[in-house]
C-alpha positions as CSV (number, residue, x, y, z in Angstrom):
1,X,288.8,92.8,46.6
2,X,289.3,92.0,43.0
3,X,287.7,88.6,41.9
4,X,289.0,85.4,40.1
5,X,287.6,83.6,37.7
6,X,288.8,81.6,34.3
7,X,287.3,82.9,30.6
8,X,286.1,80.6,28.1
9,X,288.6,80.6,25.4
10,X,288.9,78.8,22.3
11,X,292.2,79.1,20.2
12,X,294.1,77.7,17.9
13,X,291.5,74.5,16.7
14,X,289.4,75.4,19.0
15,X,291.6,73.9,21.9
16,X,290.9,75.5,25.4
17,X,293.4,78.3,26.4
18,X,293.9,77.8,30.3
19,X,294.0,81.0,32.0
20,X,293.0,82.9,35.2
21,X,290.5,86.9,35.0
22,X,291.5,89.0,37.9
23,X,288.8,91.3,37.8
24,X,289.2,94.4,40.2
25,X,286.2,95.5,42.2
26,X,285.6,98.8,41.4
27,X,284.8,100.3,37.7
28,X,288.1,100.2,35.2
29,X,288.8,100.8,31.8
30,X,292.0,99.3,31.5
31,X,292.8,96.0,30.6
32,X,296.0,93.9,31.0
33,X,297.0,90.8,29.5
34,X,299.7,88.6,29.5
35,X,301.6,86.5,27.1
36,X,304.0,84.0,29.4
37,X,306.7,81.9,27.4
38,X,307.1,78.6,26.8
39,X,308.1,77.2,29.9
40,X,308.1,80.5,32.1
41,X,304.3,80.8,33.1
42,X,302.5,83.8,34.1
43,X,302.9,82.9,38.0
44,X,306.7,83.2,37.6
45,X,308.4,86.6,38.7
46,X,308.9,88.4,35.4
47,X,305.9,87.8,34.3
48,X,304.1,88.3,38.0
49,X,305.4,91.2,39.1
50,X,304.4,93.1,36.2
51,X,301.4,91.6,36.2
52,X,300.7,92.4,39.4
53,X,301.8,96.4,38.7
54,X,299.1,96.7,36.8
55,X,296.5,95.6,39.2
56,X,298.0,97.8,41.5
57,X,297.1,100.7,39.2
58,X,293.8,99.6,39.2
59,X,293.4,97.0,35.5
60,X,292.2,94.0,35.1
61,X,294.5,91.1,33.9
62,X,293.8,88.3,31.8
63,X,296.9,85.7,32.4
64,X,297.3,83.1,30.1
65,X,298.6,79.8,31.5
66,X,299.8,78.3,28.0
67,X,301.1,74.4,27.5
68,X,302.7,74.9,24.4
69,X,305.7,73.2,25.9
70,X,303.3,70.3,26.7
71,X,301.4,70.3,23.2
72,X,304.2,69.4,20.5
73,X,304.5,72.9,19.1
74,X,308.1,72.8,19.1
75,X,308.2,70.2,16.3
76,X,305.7,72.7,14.1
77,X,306.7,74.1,11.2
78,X,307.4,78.1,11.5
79,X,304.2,78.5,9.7
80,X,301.8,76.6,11.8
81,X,303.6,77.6,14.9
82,X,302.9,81.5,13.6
83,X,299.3,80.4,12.9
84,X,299.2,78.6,16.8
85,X,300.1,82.0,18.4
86,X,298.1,84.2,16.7
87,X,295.0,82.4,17.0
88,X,295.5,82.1,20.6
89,X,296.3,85.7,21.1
90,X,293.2,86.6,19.2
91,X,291.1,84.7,21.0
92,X,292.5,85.7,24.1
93,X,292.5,89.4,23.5
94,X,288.9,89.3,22.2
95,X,286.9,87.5,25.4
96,X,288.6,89.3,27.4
97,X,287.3,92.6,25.5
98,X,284.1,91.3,26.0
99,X,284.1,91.7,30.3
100,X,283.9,95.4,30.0
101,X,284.2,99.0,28.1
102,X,288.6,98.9,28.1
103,X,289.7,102.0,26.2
104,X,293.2,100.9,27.5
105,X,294.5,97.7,27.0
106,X,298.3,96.9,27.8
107,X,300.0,93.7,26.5
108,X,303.0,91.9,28.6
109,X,304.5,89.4,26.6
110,X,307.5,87.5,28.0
111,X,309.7,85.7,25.4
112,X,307.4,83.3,22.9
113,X,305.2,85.6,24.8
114,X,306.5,88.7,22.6
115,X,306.3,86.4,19.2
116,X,302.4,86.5,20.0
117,X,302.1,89.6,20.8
118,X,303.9,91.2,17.4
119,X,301.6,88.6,15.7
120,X,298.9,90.1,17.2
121,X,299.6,93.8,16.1
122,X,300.3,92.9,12.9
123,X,297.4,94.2,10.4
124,X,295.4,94.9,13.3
125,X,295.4,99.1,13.7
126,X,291.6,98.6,14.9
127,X,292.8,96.8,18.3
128,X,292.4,99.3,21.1
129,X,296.2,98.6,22.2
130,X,297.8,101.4,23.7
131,X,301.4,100.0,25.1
132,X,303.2,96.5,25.2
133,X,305.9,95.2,27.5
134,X,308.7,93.4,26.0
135,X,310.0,91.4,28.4
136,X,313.4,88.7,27.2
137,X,312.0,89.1,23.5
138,X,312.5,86.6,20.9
139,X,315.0,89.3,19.2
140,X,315.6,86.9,16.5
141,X,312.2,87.9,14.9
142,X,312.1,90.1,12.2
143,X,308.3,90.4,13.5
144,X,309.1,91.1,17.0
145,X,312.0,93.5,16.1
146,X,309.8,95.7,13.9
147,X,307.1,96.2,16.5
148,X,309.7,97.2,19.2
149,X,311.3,99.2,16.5
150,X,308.0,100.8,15.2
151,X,307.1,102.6,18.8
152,X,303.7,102.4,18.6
153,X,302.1,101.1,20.5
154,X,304.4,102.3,22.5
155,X,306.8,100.0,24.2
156,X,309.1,99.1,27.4
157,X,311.8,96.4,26.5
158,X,313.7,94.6,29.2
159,X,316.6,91.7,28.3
160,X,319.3,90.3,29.9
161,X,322.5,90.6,29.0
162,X,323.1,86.8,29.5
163,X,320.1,86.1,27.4
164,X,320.9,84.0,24.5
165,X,318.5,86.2,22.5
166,X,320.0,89.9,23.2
167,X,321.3,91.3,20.7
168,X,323.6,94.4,21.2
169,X,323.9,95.8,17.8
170,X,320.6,95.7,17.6
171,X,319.5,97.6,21.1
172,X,320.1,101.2,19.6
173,X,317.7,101.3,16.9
174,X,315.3,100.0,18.9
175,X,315.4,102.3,21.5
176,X,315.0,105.1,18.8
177,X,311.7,103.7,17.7
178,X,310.8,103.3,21.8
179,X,312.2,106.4,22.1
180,X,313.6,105.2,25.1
181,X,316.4,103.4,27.1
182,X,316.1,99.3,26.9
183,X,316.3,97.8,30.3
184,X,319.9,95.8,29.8
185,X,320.7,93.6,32.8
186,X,324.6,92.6,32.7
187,X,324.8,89.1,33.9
188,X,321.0,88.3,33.8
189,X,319.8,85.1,31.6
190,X,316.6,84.5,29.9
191,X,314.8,84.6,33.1
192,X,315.6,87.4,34.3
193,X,318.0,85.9,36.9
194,X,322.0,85.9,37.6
195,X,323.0,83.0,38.0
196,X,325.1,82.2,41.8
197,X,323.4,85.3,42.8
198,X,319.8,85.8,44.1
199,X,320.6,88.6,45.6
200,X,321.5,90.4,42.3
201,X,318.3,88.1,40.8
202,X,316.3,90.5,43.5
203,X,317.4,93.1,42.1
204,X,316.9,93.1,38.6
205,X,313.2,91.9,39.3
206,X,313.0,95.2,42.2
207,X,314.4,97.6,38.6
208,X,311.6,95.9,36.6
209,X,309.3,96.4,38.4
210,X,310.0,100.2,39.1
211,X,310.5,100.7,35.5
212,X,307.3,99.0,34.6
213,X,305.8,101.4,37.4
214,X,307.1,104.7,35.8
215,X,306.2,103.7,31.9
216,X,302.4,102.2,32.8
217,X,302.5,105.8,35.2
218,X,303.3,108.2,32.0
């Protein structure tokens, strides 16, 4: 049975980043971590279920439980708020490095979730990163756009088609650079879900979930 436990992590001035370590039981060298958004946490199905595909493929999963919602970083500056994420990420990233040997480490980040995670690959070709999920992603970021676009690491992107941030004329060149289909969900919002209709909500969630399961599987 894989164990539960919370890492010491210090981010952005050294303020404590809440999270939970699901460490599996046997031997593994892959690592998963994920980025929830601002008011989606990582317990919530579209960040959970993918989350919880990768512990079924044996990894380990760092998920952050983040308050920026709580903490006034909505009222930042852009700046400070890019500053905010990436010291979190980094910090995040590198104690959970520490638990063991990973020469696999896949990063799920779900909507400010994604704005981390580009931040994080940015100048950082050393990081042993070897895919990242893009789930709802902030597609109004040049950042986040040119890491989907850029295919490497290489990348899963799901959006809805609800989703205030999905951007049609954008979707095609980044599936060249993924060098593979986006996930589009017609009628799904920025939570994955279709409003009126949980069944359809089901759904989408049960198509992320196998897609996640056929990319992590390649």
């Amino acid at each position: 049975m894989p164990s539960f436990s919370s890492l010491e992590i210090s981010g952005y001035r050294d303020h404590h980043i809440a999270n939970t370590f699901i460490r599996q039981e046997d031997e593994t060298a892959h690592l998963g971590v994920v980025f929830p958004g601002i008011g989606y946490t990582a317990a919530m199905p579209v960040c959970y279920y993918p989350g919880l595909v990768l512990r079924s493929l044996g990894a380990d999963l760092l998920n952050l439980e983040t308050a920026y919602a709580r903490s006034g970083f909505s009222n930042l500056g852009e700046a400070e708020q890019a500053a905010w994420l990436l010291a979190d990420a980094a910090a995040a990233l590198t104690a959970a490095l520490k638990q063991r040997r990973y020469t696999r480490v896949t990063l799920v980040g779900k909507s400010l979730g994604t704005v981390a995670t580009a931040a994080l690959l940015e100048g950082r070709s050393d990081l042993p990163i070897s895919e990242c999920i893009w789930l709802t992603p902030v597609l109004r970021s040049a950042q986040v756009c040119r890491w989907i676009a850029a295919g490497k690491p290489r990348g899963l992107l799901a959006i809805g088609a609800a989703d205030s941030y999905y951007r049609p004329e954008l979707i095609a060149g980044l599936e060249r650079g993924l060098g593979r289909k986006a996930l589009v969900f017609p009628g799904a919002d920025h939570s994955l879900e279709i409003q009126g209709d949980p069944a359809g909500t089901v759904r989408v969630i049960a198509e992320l979930v196998n897609r996640v399961m056929e990319f992590l599987a390649l």
